[in-house]
N, C-alpha and C positions, 0 to 999 in steps of 0.2 A: 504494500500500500504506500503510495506517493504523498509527498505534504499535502498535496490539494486535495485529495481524495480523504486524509484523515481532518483538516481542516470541516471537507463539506460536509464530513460525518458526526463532527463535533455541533458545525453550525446546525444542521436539522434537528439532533437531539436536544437540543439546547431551546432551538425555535421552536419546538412540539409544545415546549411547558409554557410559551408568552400566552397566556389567552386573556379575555379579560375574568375569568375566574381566579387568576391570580393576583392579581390588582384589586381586585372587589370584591372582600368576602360577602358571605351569606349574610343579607337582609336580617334584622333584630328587630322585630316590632315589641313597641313598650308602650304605654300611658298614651297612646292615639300619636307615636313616633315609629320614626322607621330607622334605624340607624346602621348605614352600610358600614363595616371596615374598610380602609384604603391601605394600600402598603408600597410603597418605591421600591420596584425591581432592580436589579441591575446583575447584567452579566457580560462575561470577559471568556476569551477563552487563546489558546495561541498553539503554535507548533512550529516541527521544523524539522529539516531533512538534510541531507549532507551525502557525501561519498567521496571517496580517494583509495589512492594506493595503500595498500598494505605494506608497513614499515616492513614486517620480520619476514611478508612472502609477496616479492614483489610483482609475480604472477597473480596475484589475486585481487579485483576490485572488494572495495570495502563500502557498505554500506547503510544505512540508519537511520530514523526518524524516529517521532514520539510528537505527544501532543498532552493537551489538560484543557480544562474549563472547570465552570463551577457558575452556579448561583446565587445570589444573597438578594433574601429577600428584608425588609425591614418596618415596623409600624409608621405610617405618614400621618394618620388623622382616622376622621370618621366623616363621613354625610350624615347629617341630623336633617331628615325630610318631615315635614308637617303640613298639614292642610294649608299654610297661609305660608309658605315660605322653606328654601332648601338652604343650607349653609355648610360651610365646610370647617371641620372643628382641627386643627391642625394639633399633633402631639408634640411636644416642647421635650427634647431632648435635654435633661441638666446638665449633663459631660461638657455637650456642647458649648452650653451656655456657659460653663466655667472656664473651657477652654478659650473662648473669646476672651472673656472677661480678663484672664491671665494674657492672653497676647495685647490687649491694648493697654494693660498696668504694664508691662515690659517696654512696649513701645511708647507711653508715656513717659518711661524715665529712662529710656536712652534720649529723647528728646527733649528731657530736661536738662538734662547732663550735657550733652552736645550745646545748647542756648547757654548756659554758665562761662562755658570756658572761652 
């Protein structure tokens, strides 16, 4: 099997699982609410093929491929559907927010530092 062929065979395995059932779970009705799950996909995937001489038998072509991918799926929010109105409830990541929070107090005071001297 050639890179393109294990490439094509990762891409369709990988594309089988995009539906929108994966992005939007199953409907939650509650107190005259509908509330969809939402979730951000994303996937990657790579390979790679090669050939050359054989060092110890220089009679012999050498040669090799391999590949990988994966999935990660992650919580985005919720749709909260009601008779008068649809809205999108987004989920607040805290890591996130600390991790900002931490790069603009870094970037603050190298920027204080740098105006001082």
């Amino acid at each position: 099997m050639n890179a393109a062929e294990i490439l094509q065979k990762m891409a369709d395995t990988l594309g089988s699982t995009a539906t929108v059932k994966t992005v939007f779970g199953d409907p939650i009705h509650v107190n005259g609410k509908t509330v969809v799950p939402v979730a951000k996909i994303a996937y990657g995937f790579g390979g790679g093929a090669g050939s050359g001489k054989n060092e110890r038998h220089p009679e012999r072509q050498g040669e090799g491929g391999g590949g990988g991918g994966g999935v990660r799926a992650f919580p985005a929010g919720a749709l909260e559907i009601t008779e008068g109105r649809t809205r999108f409830v987004p989920f607040i990541d805290p890591a996130w927010i600390g991790a900002a929070f931490t790069a603009g107090a870094v970037l603050a005071g190298v920027m204080i530092l740098r105006w001082r001297r």
